[in-house]
C-alpha positions as CSV (number, residue, x, y, z in Angstrom):
1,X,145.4,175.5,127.5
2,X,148.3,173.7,124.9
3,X,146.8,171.8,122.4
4,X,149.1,168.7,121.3
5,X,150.0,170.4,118.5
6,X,151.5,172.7,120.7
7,X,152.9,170.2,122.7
8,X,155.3,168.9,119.7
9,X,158.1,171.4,120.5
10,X,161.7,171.0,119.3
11,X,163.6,168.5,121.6
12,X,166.8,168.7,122.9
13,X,169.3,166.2,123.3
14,X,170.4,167.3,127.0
15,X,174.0,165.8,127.2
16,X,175.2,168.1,129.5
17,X,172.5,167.2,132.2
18,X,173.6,163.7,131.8
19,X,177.1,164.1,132.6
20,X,177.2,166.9,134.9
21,X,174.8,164.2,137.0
22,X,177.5,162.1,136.2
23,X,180.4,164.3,137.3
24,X,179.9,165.7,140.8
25,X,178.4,161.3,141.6
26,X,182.4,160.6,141.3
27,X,182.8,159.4,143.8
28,X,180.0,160.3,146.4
29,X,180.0,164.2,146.4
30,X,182.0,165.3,148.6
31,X,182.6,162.7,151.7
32,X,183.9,163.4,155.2
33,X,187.7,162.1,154.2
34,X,188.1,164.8,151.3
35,X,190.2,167.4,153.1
36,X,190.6,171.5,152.3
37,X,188.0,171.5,150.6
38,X,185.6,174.6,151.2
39,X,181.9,176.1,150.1
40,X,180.2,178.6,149.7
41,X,175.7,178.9,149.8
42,X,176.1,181.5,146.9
43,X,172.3,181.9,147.7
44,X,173.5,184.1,150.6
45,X,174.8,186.5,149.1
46,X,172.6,188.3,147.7
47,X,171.5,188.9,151.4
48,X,175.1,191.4,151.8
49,X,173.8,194.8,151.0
50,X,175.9,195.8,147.9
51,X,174.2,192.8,146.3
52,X,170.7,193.7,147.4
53,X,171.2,197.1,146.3
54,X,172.2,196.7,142.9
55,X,169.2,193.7,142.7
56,X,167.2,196.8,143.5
57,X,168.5,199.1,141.0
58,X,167.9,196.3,138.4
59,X,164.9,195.9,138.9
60,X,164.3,199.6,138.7
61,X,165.9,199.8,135.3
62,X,164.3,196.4,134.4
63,X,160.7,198.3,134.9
64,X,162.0,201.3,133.1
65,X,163.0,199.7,130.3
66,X,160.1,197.7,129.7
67,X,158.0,200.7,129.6
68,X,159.5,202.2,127.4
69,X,160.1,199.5,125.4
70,X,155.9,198.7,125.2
71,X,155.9,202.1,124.1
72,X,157.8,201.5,121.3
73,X,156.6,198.0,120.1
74,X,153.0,199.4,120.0
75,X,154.3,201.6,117.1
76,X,156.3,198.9,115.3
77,X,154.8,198.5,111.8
78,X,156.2,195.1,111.2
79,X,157.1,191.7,112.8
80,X,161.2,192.4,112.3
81,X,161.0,195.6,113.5
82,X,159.6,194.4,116.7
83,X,162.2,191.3,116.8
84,X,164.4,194.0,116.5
85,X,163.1,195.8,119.7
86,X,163.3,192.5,121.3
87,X,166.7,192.0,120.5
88,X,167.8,195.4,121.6
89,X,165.9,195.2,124.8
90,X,167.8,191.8,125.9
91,X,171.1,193.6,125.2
92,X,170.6,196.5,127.4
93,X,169.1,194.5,129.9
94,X,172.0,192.2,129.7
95,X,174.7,195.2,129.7
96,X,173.0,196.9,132.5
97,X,173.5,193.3,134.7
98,X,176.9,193.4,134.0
99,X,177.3,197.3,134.9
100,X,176.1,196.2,138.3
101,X,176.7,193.0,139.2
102,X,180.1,192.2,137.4
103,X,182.3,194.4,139.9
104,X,180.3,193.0,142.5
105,X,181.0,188.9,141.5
106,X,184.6,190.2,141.0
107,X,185.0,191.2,144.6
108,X,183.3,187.8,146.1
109,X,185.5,186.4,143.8
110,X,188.4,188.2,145.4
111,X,186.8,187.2,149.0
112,X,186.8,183.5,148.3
113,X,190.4,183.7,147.2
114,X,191.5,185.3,150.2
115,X,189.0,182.9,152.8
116,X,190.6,180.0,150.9
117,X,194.2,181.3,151.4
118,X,193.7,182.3,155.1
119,X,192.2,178.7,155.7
120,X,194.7,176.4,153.2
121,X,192.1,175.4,150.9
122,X,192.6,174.2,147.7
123,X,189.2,174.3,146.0
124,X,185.6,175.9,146.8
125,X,182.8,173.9,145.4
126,X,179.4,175.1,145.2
127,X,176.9,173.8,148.4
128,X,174.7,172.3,146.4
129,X,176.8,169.3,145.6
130,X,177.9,169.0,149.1
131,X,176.6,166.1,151.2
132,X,178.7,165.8,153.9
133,X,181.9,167.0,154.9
134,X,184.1,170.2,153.6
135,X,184.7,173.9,155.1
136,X,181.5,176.3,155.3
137,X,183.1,179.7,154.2
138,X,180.0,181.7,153.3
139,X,179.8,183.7,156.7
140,X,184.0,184.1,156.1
141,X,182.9,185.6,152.6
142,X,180.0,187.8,153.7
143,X,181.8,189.2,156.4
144,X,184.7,190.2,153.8
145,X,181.9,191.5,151.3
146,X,179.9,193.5,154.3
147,X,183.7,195.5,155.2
148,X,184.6,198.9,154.4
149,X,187.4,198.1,152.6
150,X,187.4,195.9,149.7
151,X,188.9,192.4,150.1
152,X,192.5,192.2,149.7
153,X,194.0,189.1,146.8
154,X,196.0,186.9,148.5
155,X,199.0,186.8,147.5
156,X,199.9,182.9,147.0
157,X,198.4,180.3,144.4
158,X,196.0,178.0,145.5
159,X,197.8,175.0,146.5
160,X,197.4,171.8,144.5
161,X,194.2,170.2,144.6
162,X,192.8,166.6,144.5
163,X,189.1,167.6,142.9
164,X,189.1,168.2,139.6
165,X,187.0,169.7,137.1
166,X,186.1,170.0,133.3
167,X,185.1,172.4,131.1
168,X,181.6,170.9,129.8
169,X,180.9,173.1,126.7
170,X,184.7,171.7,125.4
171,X,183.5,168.1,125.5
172,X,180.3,169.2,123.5
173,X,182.3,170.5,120.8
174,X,184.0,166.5,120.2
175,X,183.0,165.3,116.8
176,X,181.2,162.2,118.8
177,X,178.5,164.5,120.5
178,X,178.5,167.2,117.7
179,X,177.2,163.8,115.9
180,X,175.1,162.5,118.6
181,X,173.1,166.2,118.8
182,X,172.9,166.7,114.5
183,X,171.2,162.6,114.4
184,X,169.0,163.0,117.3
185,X,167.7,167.1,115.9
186,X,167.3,165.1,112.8
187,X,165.0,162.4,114.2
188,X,163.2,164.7,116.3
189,X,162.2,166.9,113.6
190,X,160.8,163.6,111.4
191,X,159.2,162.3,114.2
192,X,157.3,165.7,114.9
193,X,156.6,166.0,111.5
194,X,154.8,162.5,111.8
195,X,153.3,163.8,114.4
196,X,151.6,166.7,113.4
197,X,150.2,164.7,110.2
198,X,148.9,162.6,112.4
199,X,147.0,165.4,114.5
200,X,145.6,166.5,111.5
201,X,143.5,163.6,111.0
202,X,142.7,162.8,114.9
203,X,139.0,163.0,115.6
204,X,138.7,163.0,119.5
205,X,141.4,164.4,122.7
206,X,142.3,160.7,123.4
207,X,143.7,159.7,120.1
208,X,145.3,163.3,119.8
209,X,146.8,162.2,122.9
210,X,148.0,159.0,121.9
211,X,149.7,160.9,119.0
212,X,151.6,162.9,122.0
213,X,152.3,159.9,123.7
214,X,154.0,158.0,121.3
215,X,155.3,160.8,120.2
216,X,157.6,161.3,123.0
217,X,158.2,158.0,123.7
218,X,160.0,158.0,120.5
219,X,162.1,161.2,121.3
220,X,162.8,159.5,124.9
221,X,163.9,156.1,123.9
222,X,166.0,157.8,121.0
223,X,167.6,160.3,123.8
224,X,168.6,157.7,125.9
225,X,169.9,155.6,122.8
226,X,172.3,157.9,122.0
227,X,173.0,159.5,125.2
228,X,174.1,156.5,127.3
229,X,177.0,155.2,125.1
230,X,178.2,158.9,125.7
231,X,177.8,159.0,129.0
232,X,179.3,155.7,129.5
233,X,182.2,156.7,127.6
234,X,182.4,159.9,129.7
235,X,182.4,157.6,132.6
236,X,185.5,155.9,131.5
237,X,187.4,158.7,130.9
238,X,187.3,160.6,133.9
239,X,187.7,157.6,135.4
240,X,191.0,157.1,133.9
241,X,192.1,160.4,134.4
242,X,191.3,160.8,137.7
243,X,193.2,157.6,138.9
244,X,196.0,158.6,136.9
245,X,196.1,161.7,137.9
246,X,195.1,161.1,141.9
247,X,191.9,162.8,142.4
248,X,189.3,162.0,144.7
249,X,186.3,164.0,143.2
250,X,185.6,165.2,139.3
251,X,183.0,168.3,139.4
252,X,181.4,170.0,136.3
253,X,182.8,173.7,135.8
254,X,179.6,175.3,137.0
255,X,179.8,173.7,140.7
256,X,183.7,175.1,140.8
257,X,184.0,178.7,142.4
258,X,187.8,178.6,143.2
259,X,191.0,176.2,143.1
260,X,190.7,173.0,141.4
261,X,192.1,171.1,139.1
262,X,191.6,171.6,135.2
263,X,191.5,167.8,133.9
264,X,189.1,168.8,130.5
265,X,191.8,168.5,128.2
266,X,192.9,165.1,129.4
267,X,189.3,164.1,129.6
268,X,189.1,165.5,125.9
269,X,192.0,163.6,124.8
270,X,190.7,160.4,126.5
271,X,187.4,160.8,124.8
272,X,189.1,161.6,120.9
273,X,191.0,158.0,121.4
274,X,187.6,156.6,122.2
């Protein structure tokens, strides 16, 4: 069970939640009147056999690897050597995902573009942000992706698109919210400070608690301090660009799977005149 004092972990700011909430509400996801527009239940795939297989050969080296790996942190003499073990475990592990699944994503990739083409879409948005409306080319994809032969590029662009998307970890790099995340780490690090004197000295569960309590409160109310005059001003620039530029929808990059419209650096440029 956490004690309090366990409790009083490092807070985040969170920005990006914020506003990729805030992107794929403008307007309201993606309505009946939004046309070629596709997407895809990526959840599916990993139902296509080339996907399951490789999950299972992953797994496999995942097990491997960690035995072999106990086996070698129970001989580690001191705490470096074994964050050293850690650190080379993470990047096999990682290497080995990308041995299997990266050809794999390449050629779904490859499928979408070619499903798009054949249907004269112009962007494929993840499911999750769908509410109503839009194309549903998963069973186009896994049929392509279940084939003998691999799926074929098409050989035109996307055509233009009226949903548009930005690059989230560009925005985080503006002076405003490299700012915004140094003040708030700052505060959170006094306030958990505090904090832990305070637990110190507490004499029952209740006040130690209270300390918690108040605690976050403090990191809350300080989030939402500076996180709303950011998000606001996010607001207003995509706002702007999007009328300006005639899109119907904004999406973060993470909900985009192909097409699109790239709008971050006008968003960026927006937000630096801010």
């Amino acid at each position: 069970m956490k004690t309090p004092l366990s409790r009083l972990h490092r807070a985040s700011l969170g920005v990006a939640v914020f506003l990729a909430a805030l992107t794929i509400g403008v307007p309201h996801a993606l309505a009946s009147d939004v046309s070629a527009i596709g997407y895809l239940d990526q959840n599916a795939l990993v139902n296509v056999p080339a996907f399951q297989d490789a999950n299972r050969k992953f797994t496999a080296y995942r097990e491997q690897l960690q035995r072999q790996f106990a086996s070698q942190e129970r001989n580690a003499r001191t705490q470096a050597e074994q964050a050293n073990l850690a650190s080379d475990f993470q990047t096999r592990l990682q290497q080995r995902q990308r041995d299997l699944f990266g050809p794999l994503l390449a050629q779904a990739q490859t499928a979408v573009a070619a499903v798009a083409s054949s249907k004269a879409l112009s962007v494929v948005v993840d499911k999750r942000i769908v509410i109503v409306g839009g194309q549903d080319i998963t069973p186009n994809v896994i049929q392509l992706l279940e084939s003998p032969s691999a799926p074929v590029p098409p050989v035109s662009t996307p055509p233009p698109s009226n949903v548009g998307w930005i690059d989230q970890s560009q925005i985080d790099q503006l002076d405003q919210f490299r700012k915004a995340q140094q003040d708030f780490v700052q505060f959170s690090e006094a306030q958990r400070k505090i904090a832990q004197d305070k637990l110190r000295s507490a004499k029952t569960a209740a006040d130690r608690n209270k300390i918690y309590a108040d605690y976050q409160k403090a990191i809350d109310d300080k989030r939402n301090q500076i996180v709303k005059p950011l998000v606001d001003q996010t607001r207003d620039a995509i706002a702007s660009v999007a009328k300006k530029r005639g899109l119907v929808l904004v999406i973060d990059r993470s909900n985009l799977i192909f097409g699109g419209t790239d709008v971050t650096a006008d968003v960026v440029a927006a937000l630096k005149k801010s």
